[in-house]
N, C-alpha and C positions, 0 to 999 in steps of 0.2 A: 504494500500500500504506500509506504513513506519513499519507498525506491522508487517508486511509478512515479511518484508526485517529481522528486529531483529531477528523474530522467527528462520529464516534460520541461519545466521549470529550468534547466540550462538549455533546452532546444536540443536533447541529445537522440531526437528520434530522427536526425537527417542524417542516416547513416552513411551518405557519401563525405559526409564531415567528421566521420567519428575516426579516433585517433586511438594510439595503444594510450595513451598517458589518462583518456576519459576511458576507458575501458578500465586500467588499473582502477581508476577511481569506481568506479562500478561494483569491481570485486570486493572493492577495501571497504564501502559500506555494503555491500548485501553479504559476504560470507560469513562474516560475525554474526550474521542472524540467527544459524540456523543451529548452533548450540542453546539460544534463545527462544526456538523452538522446542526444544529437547526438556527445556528447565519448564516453559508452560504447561508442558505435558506433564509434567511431575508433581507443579503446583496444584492442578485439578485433574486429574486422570488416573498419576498411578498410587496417590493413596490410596484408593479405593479398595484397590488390593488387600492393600495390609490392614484396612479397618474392617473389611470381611473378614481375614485369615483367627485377627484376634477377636475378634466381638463377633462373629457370627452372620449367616443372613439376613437372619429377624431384624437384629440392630441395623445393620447396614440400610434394610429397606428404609427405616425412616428417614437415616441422615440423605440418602440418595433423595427423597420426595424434596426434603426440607432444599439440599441444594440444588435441586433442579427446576423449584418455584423460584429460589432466588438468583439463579442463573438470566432471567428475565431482565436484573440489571444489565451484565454483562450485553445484552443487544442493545439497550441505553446507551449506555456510556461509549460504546461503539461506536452507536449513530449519532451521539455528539461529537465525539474526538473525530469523525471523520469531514461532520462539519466543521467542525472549530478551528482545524491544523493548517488550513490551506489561509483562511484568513491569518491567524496567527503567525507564518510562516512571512505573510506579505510586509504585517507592522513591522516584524522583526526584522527585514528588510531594509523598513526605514533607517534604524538603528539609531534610533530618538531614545536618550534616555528618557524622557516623560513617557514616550509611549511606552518603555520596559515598565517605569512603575506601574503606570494605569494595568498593564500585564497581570503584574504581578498582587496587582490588590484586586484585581476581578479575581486571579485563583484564587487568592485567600477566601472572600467570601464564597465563592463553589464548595471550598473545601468544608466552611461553616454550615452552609444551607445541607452539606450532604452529612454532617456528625449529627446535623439537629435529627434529620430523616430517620438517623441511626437506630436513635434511642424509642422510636416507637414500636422497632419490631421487638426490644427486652419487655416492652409490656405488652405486648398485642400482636407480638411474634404467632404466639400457640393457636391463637383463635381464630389470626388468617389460614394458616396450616392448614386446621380444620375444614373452615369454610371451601377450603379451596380443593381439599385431598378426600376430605370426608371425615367422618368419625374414630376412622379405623385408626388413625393419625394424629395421638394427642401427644404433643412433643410439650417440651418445658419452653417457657419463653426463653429464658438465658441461653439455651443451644440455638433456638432460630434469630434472637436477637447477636449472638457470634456471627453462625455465618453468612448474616445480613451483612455486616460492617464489616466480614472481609470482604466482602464483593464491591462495599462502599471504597474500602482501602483501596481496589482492584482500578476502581475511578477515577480516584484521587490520582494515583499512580499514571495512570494514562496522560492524565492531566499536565501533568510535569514533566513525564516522559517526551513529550514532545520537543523538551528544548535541547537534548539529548541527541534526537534524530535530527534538529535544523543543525546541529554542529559538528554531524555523520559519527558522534562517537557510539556507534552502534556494537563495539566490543564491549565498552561498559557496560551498553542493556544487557548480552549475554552474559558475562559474568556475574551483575546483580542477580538477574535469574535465575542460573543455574545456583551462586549461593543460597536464595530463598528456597528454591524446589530440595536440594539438599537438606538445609536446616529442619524442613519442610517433613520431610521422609524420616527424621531423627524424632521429631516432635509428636510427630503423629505417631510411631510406635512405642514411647516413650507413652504418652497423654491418655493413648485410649485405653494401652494394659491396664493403667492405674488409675484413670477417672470413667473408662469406658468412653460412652458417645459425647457428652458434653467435653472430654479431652480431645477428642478426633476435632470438634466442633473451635474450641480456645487454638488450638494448635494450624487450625488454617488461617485463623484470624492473624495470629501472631504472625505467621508467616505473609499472605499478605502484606499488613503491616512494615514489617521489614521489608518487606521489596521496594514499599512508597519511602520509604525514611531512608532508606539507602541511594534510592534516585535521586532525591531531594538534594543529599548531601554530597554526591557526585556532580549535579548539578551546580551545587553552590560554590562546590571546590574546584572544579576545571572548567567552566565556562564562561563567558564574557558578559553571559543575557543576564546573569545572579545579580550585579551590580545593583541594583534596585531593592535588592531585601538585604543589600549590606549598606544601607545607610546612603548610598552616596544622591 
């Protein structure tokens, strides 16, 4: 998606014009991706595994309902970011520090408006659940209000990720990834031994989480766009 955007965005689809030195460029941001593929898989897909192997299918089936109602962010925050990046790609073009800040205090409120969102699924997590799965499906709110706000983190993260990919350091995104999906696979068979499904449940959250806070601060520490949330 971010590689289509660039390719476009430098005019690199006249290929009577294309060069080895844009091709290298090519490589150097899309091959870093595809261990960033590998960590997303991890982060949602192969716990799975292991929260069945140790808690069983019975448990399993709920946590699958509960993430798979709240996977309905994950196309949100999607279809924002896929809005949002091409504009945001454009101000940042200007390279007006005003417009960095206006940037950066629009995320900050996003990222406010989506914590407030957060806190309705620890109360009224269980009884959408219900409504939505049936009765068969009575979860605790604390587990659906967890992996609500990881998927909320998942947003957050997209969010900031984007200044990441205007500045092509798209090895970073693979690294942050494959760290969270690692941590990720530690936490989750650590959490659900010993708390069961509300562990499976804290341990994706936490790891999300850490994918957004790790961006953030990759963000702040190697790139030019942070200027704006370090005071200047």
């Amino acid at each position: 998606m971010f590689s289509t955007f660039i390719i476009i965005k430098n005019n690199w689809l006249l290929f009577s014009c294309v060069s080895l030195a844009i091709i290298k460029d090519i490589l150097k941001v899309g091959l870093p991706l595809v261990p960033h593929s590998i960590g997303i898989f991890i982060l949602v897909g192969a716990d799975k595994f292991i929260i069945g192997k140790i808690l069983g299918l019975t448990t399993i089936s709920s946590y699958l309902v509960v993430f798979q109602i709240s996977a309905v962010f994950i196309f949100v925050f999607d279809a924002i970011n896929k809005s949002y990046y091409p504009w945001l790609f454009e101000k940042l073009n200007e390279n007006n520090e005003k417009t960095k800040k206006k940037l950066w205090f629009l995320t900050y409120i996003y990222f406010i408006l989506l914590l407030i969102i957060s806190i309705f699924f620890f109360f009224h997590g269980s009884t959408l659940i219900t409504l939505i799965a049936g009765k068969n499906y009575i979860i605790n709110d604390s587990i659906v209000g967890l992996i609500f706000l990881g998927q909320i983190f998942g947003g957050m993260y997209l969010m900031i990720n984007n200044y990441l990919f205007y500045e092509k350091r798209t090895s970073l995104i693979s690294m942050i990834t494959i760290i969270s999906g690692a941590i990720h696979l530690l936490l989750i068979s650590l959490f659900s031994y010993y708390f069961g499904i509300t562990g499976a449940a804290l341990s994706f959250c936490l790891s999300k989480c850490l994918q957004f806070l790790l961006t953030w601060v990759k963000v702040y520490e190697t790139t030019t766009l942070s200027l704006a949330s370090k005071g200047e």
